[in-house]
NUDO-178383 format. One record per residue (C-alpha): residue number from 1; y, x, z. Coordinates in pm, 1 decimal. Layout:
N
<node resi="NUM" y="Y" x="X" z="Z"/>
...
***
This chain:
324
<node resi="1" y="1237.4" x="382.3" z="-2146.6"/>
<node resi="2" y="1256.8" x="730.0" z="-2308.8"/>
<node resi="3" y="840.1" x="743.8" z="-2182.3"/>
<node resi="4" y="775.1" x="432.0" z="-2304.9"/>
<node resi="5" y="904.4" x="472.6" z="-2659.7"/>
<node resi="6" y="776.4" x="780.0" z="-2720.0"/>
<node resi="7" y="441.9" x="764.3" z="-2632.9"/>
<node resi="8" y="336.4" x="411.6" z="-2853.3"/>
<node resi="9" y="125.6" x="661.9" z="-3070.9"/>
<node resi="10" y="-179.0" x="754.8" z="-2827.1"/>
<node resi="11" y="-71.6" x="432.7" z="-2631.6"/>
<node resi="12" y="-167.4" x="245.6" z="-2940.1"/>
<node resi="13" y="-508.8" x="393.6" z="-2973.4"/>
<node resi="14" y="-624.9" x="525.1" z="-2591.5"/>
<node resi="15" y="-892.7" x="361.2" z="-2496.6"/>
<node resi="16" y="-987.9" x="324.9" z="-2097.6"/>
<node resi="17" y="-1225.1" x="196.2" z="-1862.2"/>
<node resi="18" y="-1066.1" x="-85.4" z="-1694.1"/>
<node resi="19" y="-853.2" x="26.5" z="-1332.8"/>
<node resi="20" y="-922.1" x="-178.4" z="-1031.3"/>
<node resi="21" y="-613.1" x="-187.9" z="-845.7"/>
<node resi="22" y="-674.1" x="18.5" z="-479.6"/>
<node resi="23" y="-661.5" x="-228.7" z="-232.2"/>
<node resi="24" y="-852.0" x="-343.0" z="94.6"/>
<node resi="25" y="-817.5" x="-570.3" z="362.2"/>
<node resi="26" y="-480.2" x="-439.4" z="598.4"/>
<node resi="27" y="-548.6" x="-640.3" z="887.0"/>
<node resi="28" y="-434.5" x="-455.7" z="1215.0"/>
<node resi="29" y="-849.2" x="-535.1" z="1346.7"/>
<node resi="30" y="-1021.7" x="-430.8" z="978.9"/>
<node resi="31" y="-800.5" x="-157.8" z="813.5"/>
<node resi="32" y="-909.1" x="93.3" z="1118.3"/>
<node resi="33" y="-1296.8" x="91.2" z="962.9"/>
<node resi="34" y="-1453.6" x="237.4" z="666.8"/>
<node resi="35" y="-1363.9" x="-60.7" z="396.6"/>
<node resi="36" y="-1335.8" x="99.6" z="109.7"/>
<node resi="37" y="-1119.8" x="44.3" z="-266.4"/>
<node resi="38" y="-1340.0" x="-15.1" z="-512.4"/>
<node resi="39" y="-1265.8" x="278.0" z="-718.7"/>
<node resi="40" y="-1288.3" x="353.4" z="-1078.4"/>
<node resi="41" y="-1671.7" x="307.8" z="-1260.3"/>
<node resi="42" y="-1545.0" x="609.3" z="-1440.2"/>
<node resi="43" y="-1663.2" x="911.4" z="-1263.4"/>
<node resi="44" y="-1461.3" x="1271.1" z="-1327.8"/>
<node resi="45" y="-1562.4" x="1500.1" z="-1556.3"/>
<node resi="46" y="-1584.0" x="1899.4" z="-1414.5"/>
<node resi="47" y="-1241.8" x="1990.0" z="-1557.1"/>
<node resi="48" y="-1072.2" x="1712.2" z="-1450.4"/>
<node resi="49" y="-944.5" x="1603.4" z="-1092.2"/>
<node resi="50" y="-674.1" x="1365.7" z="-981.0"/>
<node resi="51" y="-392.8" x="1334.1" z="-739.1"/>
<node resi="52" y="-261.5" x="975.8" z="-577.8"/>
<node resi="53" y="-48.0" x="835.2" z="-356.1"/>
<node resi="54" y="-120.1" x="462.1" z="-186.5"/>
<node resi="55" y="148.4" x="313.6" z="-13.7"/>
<node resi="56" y="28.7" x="-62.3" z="138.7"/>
<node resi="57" y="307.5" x="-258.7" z="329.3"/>
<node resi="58" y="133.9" x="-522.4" z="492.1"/>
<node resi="59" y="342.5" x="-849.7" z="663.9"/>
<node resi="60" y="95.4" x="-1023.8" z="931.6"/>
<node resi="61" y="179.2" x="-1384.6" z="1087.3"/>
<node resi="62" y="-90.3" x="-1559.0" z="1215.2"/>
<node resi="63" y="-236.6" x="-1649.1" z="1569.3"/>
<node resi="64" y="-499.8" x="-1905.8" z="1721.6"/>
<node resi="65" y="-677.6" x="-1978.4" z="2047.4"/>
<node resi="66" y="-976.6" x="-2149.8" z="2223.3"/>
<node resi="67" y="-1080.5" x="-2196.8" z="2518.8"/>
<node resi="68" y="-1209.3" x="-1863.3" z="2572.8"/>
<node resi="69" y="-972.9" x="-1654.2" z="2294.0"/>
<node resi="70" y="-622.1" x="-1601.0" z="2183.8"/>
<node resi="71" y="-486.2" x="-1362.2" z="1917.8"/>
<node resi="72" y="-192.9" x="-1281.2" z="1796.4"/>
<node resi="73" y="-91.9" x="-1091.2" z="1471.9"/>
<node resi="74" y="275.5" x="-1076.7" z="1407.4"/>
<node resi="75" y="420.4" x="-752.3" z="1252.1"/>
<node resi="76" y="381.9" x="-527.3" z="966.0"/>
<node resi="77" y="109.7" x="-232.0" z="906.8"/>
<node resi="78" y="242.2" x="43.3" z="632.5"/>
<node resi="79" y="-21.2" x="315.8" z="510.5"/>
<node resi="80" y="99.9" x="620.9" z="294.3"/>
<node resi="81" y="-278.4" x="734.7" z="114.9"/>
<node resi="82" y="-283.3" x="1081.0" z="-9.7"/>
<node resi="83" y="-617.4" x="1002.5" z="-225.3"/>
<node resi="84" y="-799.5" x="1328.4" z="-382.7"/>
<node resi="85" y="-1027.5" x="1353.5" z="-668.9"/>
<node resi="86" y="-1210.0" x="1650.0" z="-825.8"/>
<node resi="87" y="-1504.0" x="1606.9" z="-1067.0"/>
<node resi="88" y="-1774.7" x="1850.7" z="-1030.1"/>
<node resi="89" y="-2088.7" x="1969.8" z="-1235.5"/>
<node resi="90" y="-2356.8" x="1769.1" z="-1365.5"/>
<node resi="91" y="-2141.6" x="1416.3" z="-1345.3"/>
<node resi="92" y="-2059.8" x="1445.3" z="-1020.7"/>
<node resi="93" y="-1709.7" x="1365.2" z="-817.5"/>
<node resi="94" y="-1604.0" x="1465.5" z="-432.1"/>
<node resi="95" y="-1252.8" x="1333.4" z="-297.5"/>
<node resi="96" y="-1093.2" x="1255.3" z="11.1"/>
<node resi="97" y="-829.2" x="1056.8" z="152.5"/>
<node resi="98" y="-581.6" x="1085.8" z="405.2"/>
<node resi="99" y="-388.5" x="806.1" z="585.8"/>
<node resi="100" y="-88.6" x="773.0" z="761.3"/>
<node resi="101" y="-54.1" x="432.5" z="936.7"/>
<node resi="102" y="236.0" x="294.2" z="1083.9"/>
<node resi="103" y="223.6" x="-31.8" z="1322.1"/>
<node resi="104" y="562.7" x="-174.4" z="1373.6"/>
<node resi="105" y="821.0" x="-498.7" z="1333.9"/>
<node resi="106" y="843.4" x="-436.8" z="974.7"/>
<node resi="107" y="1136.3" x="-577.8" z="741.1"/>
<node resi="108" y="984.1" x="-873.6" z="560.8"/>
<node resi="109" y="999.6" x="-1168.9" z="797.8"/>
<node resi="110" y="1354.4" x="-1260.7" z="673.2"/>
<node resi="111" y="1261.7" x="-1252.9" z="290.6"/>
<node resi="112" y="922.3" x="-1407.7" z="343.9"/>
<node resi="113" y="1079.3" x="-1691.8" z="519.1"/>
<node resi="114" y="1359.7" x="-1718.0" z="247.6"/>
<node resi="115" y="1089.0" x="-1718.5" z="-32.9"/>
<node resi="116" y="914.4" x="-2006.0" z="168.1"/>
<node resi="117" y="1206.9" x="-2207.4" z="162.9"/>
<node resi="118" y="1329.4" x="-2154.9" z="-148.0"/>
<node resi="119" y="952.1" x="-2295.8" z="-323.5"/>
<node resi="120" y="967.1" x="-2567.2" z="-53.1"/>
<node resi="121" y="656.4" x="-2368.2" z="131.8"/>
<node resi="122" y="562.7" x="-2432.4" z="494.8"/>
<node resi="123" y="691.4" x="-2214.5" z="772.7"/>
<node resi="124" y="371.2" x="-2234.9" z="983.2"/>
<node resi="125" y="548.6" x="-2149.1" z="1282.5"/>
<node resi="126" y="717.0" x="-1836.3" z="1118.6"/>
<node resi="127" y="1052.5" x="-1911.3" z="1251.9"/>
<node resi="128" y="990.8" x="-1989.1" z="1570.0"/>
<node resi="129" y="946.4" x="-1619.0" z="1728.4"/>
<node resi="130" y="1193.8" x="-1329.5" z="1676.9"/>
<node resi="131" y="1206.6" x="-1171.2" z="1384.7"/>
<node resi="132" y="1081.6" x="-824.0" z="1280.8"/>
<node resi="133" y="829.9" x="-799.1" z="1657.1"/>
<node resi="134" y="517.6" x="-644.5" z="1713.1"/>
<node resi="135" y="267.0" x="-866.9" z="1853.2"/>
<node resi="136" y="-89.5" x="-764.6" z="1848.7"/>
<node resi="137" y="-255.1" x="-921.3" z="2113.2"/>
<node resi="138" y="-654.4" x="-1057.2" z="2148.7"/>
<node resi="139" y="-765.0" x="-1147.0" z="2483.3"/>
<node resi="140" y="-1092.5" x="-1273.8" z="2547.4"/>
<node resi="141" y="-1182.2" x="-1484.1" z="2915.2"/>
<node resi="142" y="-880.2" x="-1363.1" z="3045.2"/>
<node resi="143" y="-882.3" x="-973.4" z="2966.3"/>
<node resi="144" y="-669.8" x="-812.4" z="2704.3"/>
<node resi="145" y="-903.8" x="-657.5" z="2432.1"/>
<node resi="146" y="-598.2" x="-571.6" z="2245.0"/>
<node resi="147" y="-236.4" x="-501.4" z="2316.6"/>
<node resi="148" y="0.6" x="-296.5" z="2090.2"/>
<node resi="149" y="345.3" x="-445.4" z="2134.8"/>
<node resi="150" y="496.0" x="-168.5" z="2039.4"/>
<node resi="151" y="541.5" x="59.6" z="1719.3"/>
<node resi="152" y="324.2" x="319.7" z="1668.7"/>
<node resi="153" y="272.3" x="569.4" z="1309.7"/>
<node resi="154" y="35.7" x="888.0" z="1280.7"/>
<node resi="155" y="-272.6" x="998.4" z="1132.9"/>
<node resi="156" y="-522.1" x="745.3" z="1024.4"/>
<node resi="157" y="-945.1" x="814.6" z="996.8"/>
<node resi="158" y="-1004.6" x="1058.2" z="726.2"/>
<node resi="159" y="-1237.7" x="938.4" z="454.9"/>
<node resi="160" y="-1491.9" x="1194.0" z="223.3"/>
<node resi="161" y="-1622.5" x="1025.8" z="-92.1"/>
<node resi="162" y="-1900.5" x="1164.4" z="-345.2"/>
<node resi="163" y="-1912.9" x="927.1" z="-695.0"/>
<node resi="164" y="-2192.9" x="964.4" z="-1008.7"/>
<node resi="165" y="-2257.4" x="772.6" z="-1317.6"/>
<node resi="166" y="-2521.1" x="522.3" z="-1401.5"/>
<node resi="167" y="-2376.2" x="470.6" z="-1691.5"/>
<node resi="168" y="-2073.4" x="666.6" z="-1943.8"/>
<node resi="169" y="-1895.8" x="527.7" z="-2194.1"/>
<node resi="170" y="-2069.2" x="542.4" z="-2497.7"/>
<node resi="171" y="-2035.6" x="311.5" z="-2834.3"/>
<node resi="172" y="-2300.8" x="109.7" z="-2788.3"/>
<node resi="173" y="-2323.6" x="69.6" z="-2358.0"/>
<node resi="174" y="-2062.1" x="-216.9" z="-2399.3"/>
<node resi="175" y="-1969.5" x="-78.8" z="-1993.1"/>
<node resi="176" y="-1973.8" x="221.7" z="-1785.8"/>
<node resi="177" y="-2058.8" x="232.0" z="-1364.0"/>
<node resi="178" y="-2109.0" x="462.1" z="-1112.6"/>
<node resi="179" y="-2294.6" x="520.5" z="-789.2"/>
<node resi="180" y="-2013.7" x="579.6" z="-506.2"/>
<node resi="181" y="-2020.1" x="674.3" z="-108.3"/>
<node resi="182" y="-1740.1" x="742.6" z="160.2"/>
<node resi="183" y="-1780.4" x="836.0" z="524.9"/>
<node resi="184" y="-1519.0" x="747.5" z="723.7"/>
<node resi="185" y="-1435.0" x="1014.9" z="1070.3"/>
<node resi="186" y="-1289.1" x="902.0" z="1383.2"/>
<node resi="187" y="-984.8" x="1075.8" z="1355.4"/>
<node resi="188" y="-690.1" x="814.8" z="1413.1"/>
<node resi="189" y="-622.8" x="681.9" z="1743.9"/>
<node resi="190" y="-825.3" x="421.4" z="1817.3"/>
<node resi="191" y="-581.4" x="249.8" z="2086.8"/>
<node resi="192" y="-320.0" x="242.5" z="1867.6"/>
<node resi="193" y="-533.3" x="80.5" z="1624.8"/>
<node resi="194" y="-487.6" x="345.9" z="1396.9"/>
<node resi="195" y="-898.9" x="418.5" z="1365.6"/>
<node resi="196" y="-1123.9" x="275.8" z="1528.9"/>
<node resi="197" y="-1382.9" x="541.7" z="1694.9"/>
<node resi="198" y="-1643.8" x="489.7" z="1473.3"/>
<node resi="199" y="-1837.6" x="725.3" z="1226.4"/>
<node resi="200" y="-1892.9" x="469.3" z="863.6"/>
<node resi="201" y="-2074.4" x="505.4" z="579.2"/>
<node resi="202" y="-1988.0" x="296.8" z="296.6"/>
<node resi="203" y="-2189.5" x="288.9" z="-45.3"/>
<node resi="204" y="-2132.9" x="51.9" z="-377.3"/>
<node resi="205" y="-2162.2" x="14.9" z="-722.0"/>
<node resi="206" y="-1818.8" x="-45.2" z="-929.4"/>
<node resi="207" y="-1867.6" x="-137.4" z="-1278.8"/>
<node resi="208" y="-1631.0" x="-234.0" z="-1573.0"/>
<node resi="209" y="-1699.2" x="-344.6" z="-1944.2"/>
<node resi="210" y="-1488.1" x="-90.3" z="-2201.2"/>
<node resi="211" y="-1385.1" x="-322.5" z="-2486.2"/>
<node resi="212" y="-1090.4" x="-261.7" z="-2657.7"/>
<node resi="213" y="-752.7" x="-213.5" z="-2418.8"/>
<node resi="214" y="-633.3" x="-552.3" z="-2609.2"/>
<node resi="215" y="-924.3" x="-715.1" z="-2530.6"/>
<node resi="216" y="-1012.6" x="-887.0" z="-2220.3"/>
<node resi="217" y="-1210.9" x="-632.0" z="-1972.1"/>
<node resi="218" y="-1395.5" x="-731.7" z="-1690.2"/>
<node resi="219" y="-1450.5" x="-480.1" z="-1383.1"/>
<node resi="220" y="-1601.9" x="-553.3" z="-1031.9"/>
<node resi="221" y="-1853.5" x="-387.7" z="-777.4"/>
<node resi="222" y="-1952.7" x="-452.0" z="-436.4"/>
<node resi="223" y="-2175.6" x="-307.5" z="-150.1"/>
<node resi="224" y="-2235.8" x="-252.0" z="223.8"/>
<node resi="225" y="-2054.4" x="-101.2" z="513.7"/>
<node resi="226" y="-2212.4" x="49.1" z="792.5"/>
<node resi="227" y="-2029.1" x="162.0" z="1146.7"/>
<node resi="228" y="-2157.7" x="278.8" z="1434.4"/>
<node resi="229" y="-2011.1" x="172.8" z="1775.3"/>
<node resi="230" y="-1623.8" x="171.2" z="1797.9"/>
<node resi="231" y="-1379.1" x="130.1" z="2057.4"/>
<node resi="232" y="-1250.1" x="-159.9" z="1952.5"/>
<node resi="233" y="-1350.2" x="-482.7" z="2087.5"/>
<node resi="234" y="-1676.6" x="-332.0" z="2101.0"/>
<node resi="235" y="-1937.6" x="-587.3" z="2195.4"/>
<node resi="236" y="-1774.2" x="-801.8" z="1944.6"/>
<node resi="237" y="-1827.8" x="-520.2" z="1622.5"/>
<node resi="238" y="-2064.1" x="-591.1" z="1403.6"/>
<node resi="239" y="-2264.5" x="-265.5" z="1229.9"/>
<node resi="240" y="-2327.1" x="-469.2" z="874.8"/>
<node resi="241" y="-2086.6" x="-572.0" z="652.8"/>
<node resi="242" y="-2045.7" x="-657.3" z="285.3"/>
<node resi="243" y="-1807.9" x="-643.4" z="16.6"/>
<node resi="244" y="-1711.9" x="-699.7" z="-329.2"/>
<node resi="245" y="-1481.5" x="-714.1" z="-604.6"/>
<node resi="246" y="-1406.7" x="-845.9" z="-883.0"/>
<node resi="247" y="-1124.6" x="-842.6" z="-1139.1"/>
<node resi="248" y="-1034.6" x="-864.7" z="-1534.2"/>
<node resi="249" y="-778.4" x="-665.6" z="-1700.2"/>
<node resi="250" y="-585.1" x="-646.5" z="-2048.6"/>
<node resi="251" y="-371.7" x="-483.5" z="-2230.4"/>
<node resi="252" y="-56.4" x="-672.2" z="-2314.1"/>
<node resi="253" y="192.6" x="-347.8" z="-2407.9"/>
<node resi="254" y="75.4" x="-27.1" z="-2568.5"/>
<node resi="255" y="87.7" x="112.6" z="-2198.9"/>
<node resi="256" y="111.6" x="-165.5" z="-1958.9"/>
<node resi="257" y="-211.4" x="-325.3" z="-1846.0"/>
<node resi="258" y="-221.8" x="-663.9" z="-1651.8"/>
<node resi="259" y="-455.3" x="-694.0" z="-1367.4"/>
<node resi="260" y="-625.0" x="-997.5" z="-1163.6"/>
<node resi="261" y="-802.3" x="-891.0" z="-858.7"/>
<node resi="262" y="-1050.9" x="-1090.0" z="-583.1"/>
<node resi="263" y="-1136.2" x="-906.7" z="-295.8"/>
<node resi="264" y="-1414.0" x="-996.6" z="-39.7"/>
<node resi="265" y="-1619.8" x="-913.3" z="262.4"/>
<node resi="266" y="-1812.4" x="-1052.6" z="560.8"/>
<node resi="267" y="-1668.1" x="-1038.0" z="903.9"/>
<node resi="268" y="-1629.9" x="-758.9" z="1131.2"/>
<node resi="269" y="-1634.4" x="-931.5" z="1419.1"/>
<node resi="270" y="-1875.4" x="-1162.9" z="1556.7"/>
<node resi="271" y="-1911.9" x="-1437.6" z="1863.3"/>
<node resi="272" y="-1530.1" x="-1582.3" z="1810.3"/>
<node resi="273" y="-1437.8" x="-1943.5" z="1739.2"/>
<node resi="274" y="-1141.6" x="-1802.8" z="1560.8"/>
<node resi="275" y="-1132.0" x="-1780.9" z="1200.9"/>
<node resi="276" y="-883.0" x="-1484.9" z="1158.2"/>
<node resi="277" y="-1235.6" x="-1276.6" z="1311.9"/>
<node resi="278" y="-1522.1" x="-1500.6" z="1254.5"/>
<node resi="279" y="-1543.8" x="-1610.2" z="866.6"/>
<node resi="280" y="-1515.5" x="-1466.9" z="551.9"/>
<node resi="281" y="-1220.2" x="-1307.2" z="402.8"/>
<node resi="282" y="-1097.7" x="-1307.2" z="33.5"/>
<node resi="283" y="-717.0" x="-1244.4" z="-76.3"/>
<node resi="284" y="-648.6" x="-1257.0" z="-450.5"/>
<node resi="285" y="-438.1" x="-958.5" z="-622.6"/>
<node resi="286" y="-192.4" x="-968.0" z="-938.6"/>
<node resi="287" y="-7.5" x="-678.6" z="-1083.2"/>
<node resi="288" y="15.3" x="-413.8" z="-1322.4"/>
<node resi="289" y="-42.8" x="-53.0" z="-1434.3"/>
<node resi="290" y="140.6" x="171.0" z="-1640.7"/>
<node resi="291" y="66.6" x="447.9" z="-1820.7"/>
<node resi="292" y="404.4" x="647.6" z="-1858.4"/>
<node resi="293" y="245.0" x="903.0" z="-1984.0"/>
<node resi="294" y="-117.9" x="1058.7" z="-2051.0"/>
<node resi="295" y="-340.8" x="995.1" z="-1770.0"/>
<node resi="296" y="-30.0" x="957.9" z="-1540.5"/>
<node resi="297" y="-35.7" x="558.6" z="-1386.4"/>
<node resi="298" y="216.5" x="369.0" z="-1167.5"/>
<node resi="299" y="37.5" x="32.1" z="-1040.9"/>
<node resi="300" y="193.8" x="-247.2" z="-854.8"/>
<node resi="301" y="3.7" x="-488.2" z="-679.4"/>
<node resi="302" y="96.9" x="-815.1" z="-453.6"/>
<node resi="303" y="-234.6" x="-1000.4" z="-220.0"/>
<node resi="304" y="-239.0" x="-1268.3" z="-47.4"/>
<node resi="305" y="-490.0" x="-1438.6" z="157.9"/>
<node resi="306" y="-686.2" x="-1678.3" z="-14.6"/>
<node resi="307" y="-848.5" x="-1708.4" z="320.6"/>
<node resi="308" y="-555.9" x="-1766.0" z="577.5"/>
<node resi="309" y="-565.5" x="-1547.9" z="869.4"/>
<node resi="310" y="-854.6" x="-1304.4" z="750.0"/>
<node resi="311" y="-636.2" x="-1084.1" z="596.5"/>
<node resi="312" y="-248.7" x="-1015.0" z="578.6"/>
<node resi="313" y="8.7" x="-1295.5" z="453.2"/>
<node resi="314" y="113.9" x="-1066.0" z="174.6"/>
<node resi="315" y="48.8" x="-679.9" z="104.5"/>
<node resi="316" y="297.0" x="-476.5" z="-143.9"/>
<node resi="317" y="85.6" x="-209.2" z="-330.1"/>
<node resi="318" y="215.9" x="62.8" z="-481.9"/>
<node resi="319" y="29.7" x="377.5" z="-621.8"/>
<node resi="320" y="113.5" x="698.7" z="-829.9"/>
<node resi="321" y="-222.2" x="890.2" z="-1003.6"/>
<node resi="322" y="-146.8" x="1196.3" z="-1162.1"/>
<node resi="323" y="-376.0" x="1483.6" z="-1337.5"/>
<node resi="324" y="-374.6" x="1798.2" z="-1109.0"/>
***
């Protein structure tokens, strides 16, 4: 509170490129590739750089078979980001991020379940198995593909990421946006589902309009992912995929900014009947940001899938950016 009221003054008058909330798909089968966050269209200037921390809790419940197939996806995935940023000369930006991904029976089931029934929701088969497991399980014409039934937690694949402007904020551009790239390394264990063996190379454009913080803002990007051969369900990979954002902002307290967030991409996975790897996924994002104090943010973020099965039932997002 003491932040809050003393800082209305440059709260009043800052004025910021809208913040996409950092967020991708958690799924056990897609978090282990090079999906990236959108990012900021804002790109850092040589005496700046930036510090964060991404925690995503992820609760997974959902399953389906065919002749041929059956998966399983019933646990929790929890990844602590350490995300750094460090702008460079002549508009440039270099970062890097490194995860630490956890696979286990989680904490959630009981509270989802009570939220369900408290709204009158559907269970979908929720209470039927034990709470808190680990079940990750695809097999394929009888031969497991995938089996962690068991928790796991360590290192995740390191991720190097180069950004520059196409456009800075100016009075009369109306929007800024930026040029951005990751690679992603093979360093996480790929059996444990905590990488997935493959070298990707991710590039985008993120863009946002910069009217006034208590104006309506607008911010979204998208681009294409490429991966070369993993080690996970390998002949089923694909090598292409796309992805977007999109998302609109506003300022409703001198330091609190509202945030609604799509999030999109083709499928990773290809010659399945089942929808959790065959189709499209999308999960929709609402939360907030604060600014407690000058270029210092605390977001909070819930997703869910708009798509059931492609991505997580819910994810918790928390972050902490902080000049450095």
């Amino acid at each position: 509170m003491t932040a809050f009221s003393g800082s209305l003054s440059w709260a009043e008058t800052a004025a910021r490129t809208a913040r996409p909330f950092y967020s991708f798909n958690q799924s056990p089968l897609i978090q282990i590739y090079g999906l990236p966050a959108l990012g900021e269209s804002r790109v850092l200037g040589p005496d700046e750089s930036t510090l964060a921390v991404h925690l995503q809790i992820a609760n997974h419940f959902t399953g389906a078979s065919t002749g041929s197939e059956t998966l399983s996806l019933d646990g929790e995935t929890q990844r602590l980001t350490l995300l750094w940023r460090q702008g460079l000369p002549r508009n440039k930006e270099w970062g890097f991020e490194l995860p630490f991904v956890s696979h286990n029976g989680g904490f959630l089931d009981m509270s989802i379940e009570e939220f369900h029934d408290i709204f009158g929701l559907p269970q979908n088969g929720r209470t039927d198995p034990p709470r808190n497991r680990i079940d990750y399980r695809y097999t394929r014409n009888g031969v497991d593909l995938v089996g962690l039934t068991r928790a796991v937690s360590g290192v995740g694949d390191v991720r190097l990421f180069a950004g520059e402007p196409i456009v800075t904020q100016t009075a009369s551009s109306g929007y800024t946006a930026a040029w951005r790239v990751s690679l992603k390394l093979p360093t996480g264990d790929d059996a444990e589902l905590l990488g997935s063996g493959s070298t990707d190379l991710a590039a985008w454009l993120s863009i946002a309009t910069t009217r006034p913080p208590d104006k309506w803002n607008l911010y979204g990007g998208g681009g294409v992912l490429l991966m070369s051969g993993g080690n996970v369900m390998p002949a089923q990979q694909r090598h292409i995929v796309a992805f977007g954002t999109l998302g609109i902002s506003q300022k409703f307290f001198p330091q609190v900014t509202i945030n609604a967030q799509l999030d999109v991409h083709s499928p990773f996975y290809s010659d399945s009947g089942l929808r959790q790897l065959g189709e499209y996924a999308a999960q929709g994002l609402l939360g907030l940001d604060w600014e407690f104090t000058p270029r210092k943010f605390l977001a909070f973020s819930i997703s869910e899938d708009l798509v059931v099965g492609t991505s997580p039932d819910v994810t918790f997002n928390l972050s902490l950016t902080v000049p450095f």
